[in-house]
N, C-alpha and C positions, 0 to 999 in steps of 0.2 A: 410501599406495600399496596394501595389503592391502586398505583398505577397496575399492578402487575394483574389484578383481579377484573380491572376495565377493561385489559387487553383479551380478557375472557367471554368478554359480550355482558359485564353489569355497571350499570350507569352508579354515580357514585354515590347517590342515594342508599340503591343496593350494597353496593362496599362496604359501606359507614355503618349499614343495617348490621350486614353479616359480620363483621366484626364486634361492636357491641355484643350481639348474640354468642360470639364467642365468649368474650372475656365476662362477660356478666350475663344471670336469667334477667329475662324478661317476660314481663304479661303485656295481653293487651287491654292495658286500662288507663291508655292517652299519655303513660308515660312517656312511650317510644319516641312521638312527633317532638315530646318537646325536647328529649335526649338530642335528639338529630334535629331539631330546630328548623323542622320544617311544616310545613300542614299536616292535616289527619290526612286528606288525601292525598300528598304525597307521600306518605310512611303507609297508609292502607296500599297505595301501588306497588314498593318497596317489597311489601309483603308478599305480594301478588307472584311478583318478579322474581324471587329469590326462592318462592314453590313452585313456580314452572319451572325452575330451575334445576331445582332440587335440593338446595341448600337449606330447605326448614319445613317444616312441617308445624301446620297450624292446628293446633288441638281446639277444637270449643269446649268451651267452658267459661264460668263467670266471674275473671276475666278468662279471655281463649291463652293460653302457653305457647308461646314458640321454638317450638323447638330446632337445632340446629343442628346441622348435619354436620359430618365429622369432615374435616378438610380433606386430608390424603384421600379421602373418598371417593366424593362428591367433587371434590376437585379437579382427579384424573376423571372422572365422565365429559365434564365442563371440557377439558384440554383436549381429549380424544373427539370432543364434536367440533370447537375448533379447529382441531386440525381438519378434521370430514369436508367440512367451511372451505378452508383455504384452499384445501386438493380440488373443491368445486369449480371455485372460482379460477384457479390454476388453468384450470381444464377448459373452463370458458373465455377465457383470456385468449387462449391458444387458437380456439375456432374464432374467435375475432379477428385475431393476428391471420390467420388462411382467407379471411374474408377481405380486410384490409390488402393484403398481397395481389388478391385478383383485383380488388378494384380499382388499385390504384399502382399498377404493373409500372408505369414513367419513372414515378418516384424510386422505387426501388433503384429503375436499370439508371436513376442518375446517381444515386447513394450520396448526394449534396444537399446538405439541408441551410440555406441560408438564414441564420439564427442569430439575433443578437449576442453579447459576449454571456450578459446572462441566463440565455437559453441556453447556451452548450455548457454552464456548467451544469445549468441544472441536468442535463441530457446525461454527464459524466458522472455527476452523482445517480442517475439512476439505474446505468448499464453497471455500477458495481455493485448496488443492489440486486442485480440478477447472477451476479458470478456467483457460481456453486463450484469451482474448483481454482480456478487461479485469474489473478489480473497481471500482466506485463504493463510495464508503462516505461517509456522515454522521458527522461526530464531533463527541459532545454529551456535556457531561459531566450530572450525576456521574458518577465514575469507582470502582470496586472498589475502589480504595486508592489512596494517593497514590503508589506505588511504577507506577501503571498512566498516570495524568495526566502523572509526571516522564519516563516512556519508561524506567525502569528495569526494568519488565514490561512490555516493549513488544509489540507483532504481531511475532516473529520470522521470521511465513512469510510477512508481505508481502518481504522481503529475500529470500527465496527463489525467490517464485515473481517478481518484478522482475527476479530477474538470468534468469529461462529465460526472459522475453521477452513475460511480463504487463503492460499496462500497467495503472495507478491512479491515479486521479483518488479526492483526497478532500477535502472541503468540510468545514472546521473550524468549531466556533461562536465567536464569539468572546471568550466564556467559556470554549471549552476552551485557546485562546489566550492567554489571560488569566491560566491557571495557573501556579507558579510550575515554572522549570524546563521548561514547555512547546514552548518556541522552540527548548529542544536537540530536543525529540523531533523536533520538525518539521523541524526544520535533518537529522536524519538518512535520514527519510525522501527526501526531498527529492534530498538528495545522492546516494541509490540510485535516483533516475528517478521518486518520487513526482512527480506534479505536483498541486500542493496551493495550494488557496482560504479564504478568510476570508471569513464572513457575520454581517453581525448578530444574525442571530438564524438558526440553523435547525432544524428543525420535530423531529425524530425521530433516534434511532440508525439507523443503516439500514447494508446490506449487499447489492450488488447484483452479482450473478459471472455475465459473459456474458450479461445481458440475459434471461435464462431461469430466474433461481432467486436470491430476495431471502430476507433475515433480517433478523428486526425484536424486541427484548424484548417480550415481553407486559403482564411488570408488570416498574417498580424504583422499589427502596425507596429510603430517604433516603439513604443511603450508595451508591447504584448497582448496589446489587445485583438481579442478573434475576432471577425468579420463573417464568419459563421465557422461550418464543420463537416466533415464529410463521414457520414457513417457507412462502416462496410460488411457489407455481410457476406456468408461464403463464396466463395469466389476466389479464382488466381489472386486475383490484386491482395484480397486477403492472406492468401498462401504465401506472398510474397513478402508482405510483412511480417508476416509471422516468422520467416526465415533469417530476414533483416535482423530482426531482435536475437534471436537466435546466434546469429553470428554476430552481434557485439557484444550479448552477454558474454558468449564463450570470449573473446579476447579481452573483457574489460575487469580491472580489479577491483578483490571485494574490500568492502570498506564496513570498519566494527563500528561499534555503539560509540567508541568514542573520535570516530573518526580517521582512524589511520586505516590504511590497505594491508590487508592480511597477502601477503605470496601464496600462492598454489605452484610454484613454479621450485623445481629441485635446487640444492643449493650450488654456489660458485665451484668452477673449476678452483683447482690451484693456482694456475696460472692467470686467469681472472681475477681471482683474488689479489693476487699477490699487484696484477696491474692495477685496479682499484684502490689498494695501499699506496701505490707512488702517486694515482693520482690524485688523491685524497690529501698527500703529504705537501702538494702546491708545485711539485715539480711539473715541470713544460714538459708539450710533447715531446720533442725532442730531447732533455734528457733520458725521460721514459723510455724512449725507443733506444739510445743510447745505454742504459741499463740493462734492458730486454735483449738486448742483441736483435732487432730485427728493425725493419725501417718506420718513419715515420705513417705513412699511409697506413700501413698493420696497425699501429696505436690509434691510428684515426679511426679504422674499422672496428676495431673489437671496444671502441669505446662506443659508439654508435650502438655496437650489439648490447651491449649494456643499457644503453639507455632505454630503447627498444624493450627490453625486458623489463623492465620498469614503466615504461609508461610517460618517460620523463624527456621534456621537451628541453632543456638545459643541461649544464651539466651539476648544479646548485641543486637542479630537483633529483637528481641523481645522488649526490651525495646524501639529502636527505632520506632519500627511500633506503640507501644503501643501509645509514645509521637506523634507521625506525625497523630492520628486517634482516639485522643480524648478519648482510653481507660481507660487515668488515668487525673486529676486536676492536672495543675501544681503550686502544690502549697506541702508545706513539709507535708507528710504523718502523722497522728496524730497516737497513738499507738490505737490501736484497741483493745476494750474488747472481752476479749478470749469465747468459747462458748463452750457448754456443750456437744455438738455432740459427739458421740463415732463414731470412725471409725472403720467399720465393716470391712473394708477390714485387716487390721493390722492384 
């Protein structure tokens, strides 16, 4: 509670004042200092502070009465002039940032900022401090330590700026997936409104806040670590990235709270099916194809299709996606009557 009242513009003197005066009267006849355990003159400034304020009103009299204003009140003035505050300072930041621009025009047109490893996080922690609508982000390992892969050092301020109403989209590799321990990170994000994808392979770390201002490492070593960063701000090259992501979002799949990849994709033909069943049953291609009526190369391709559809670089990760997404009955495969189909490709 103290915190939330210092965030108001009252030192905690003032806090500690204005709540006492809540919960219990008070005079002033040197009780207060020693309540709050501090000097007369600091509980007389206390006083001072929390009537410019407006939270009390000092009666004279022997002793003077304090009286205390009602929160919901006094409160919402305190909040409404903080905010007045911030929209100042908002405002004066911005004619800084137009000042900065002219004077120093290189920097921009190089958008490479040579920064130690932890200067760019710091730099990343503070570009989602400014997202007011959405962050995109790439996550590719390697990783600074394995304490950053397990989600043990995780993004604390993505949990932050999620709950005031950011949304995040991130596209994992699936290599970073792959780590151990990885599925709780994601399992947490997640649970806080990440909504998060799986790609085979994706191209870059990347950081993208509102569409207006991306982070990308410049170099990293074997261990992951950056060598600095390169920030971008509007511009093709940003447009460019922004499309990037855009097109491995759209092909990449999503992945729940606990881990597994949710389909968006319609379900099996019959005949996919039915080939997924023999192939699931341990039969060779070649029986398969023998089964199917059509030649081996067909079984080759449309198993391919499959895999493709899934995302699955085996045919092991295929049979698992298959069982995690309802592609197949679990139940034992019955032999399938074979069909008269020629395979025109053969």
């Amino acid at each position: 509670m103290e915190a939330a009242f210092r965030a108001l513009g009252l030192t905690e003197t003032e806090v500690r004042l204005y709540i006492l005066l809540i919960r219990s009267e008070a005079r002033w006849d040197g009780s207060v200092p020693q309540l709050l355990d501090v000097s007369p003159e600091e509980a007389a400034a206390a006083v001072d502070g929390l009537a410019a304020k407006g939270l009390l009103t000092r009666v004279e009299g022997r002793p003077a009465h304090l009286i205390v204003s009602p929160p919901d009140i006094a409160g919402e003035v305190l909040v409404s002039r903080r905010k007045q505050e911030l929209h100042t300072a908002h405002a004066a930041l911005r004619r800084l940032a137009d000042e900065y621009r002219t004077a120093w025009p290189d920097q921009l047109r190089t958008l490479v900022e040579p920064t130690p490893d932890a200067a760019v996080r710091q730099r990343i922690d503070q570009i989602q401090r400014m997202a007011r609508r959405e962050v995109m982000i790439f996550d590719v390992p390697p990783y600074a330590s394995p304490e950053a892969a397990s989600g043990a050092a995780g993004n604390e301020t993505e949990f932050e700026r999620l709950a005031a109403g950011v949304r995040y989209r991130t596209v994992y590799d699936r290599r970073a997936v792959e780590q151990e321990g990885a599925m709780l990170r994601v399992a947490r994000y997640v649970e806080a409104g990440e909504e998060a994808r799986m790609a085979h392979r994706v191209p870059l770390k990347l950081m993208i806040v509102d569409s207006e201002l991306a982070i990308v490492p410049t170099v990293a070593g074997e261990a992951g670590q950056s060598a600095g960063s390169a920030l971008i701000h509007p511009s093709p090259l940003l447009d460019g990235l922004i499309e990037l992501f855009e097109q491995v979002w759209a092909h990449a799949l999503p992945l729940s709270p606990g881990g597994v990849a949710q389909p968006e994709r319609p379900p099996l033909s019959a005949p996919d099916r039915q080939l997924l069943t023999l192939l699931l049953g341990g039969l060779t291609d070649t029986v398969i194809a023998r089964q199917l009526g059509v030649g081996q190369r067909t079984v080759l391709r449309r198993v391919r299709g499959l895999m493709d559809r899934a995302g699955a670089v085996t045919r092991m990760q295929l049979a698992w996606y298959a069982a995690q997404h309802g592609w197949i009955e679990p139940t034992t495969p019955e032999r399938p009557q074979t069909t008269s189909t020629p395979d025109d490709g053969d």
